[in-house]
N, C-alpha and C positions, 0 to 999 in steps of 0.2 A: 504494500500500500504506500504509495505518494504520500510529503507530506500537507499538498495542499487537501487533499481526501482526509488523510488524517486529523487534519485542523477543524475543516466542517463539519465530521462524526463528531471529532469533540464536542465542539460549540455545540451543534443538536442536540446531542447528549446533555449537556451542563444545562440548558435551553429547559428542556425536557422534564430534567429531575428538578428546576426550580420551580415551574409550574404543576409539579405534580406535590410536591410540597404546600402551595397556596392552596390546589385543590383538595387537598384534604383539608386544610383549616376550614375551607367555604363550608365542604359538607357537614366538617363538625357542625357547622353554624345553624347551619340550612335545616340541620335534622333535631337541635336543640329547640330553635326557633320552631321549626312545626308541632313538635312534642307542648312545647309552653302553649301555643296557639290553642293547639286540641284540648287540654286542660284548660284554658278560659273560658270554654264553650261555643257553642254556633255560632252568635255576634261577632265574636275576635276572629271566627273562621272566614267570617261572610265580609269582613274589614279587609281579611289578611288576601281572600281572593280577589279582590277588588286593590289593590295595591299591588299584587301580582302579576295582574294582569297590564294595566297601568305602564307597570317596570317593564316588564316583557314587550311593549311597543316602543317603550323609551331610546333615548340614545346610546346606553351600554350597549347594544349591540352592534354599534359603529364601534364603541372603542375595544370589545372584544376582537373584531376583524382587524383592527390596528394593533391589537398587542400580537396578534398569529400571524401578521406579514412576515417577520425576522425569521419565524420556522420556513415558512412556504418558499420565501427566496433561497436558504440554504438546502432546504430539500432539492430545488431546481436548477442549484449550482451542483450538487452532491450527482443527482441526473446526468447533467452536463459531464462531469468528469466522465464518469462511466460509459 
């Protein structure tokens, strides 16, 4: 293996394991948060859907598309070599 191949694995790699490290914090969050919700009862359910829903049209999902550009170019740099 080259070391320019070698350098992109890396990066990807390093990429990879720190976003997979956030994502585990998110789901702890995600699964806490639901847990507390369902124990408030239906009201906080019927809030919490409605604010869900809300987010999920919102602009995070431009900036989630902006934080997975840096993989998607190294994946089709990593393409290229090969």
């Amino acid at each position: 293996m080259d070391d320019e191949t070698r350098t992109l694995l890396c990066g990807a790699y390093e990429y990879l394991e720190q976003h997979q490290m956030m994502l585990k914090q998110v789901m702890i969050v995600t699964f806490a948060l639901q847990k507390t919700v369902r124990e408030l009862g239906p009201e906080a359910e019927a809030i919490y859907a409605k604010h869900y829903e809300a987010e999920s049209r919102g602009p995070i999902n431009a900036e989630i598309d902006q934080a997975m550009r840096p993989l998607a170019l190294a994946l089709q740099q990593l393409k290229r070599v090969n």
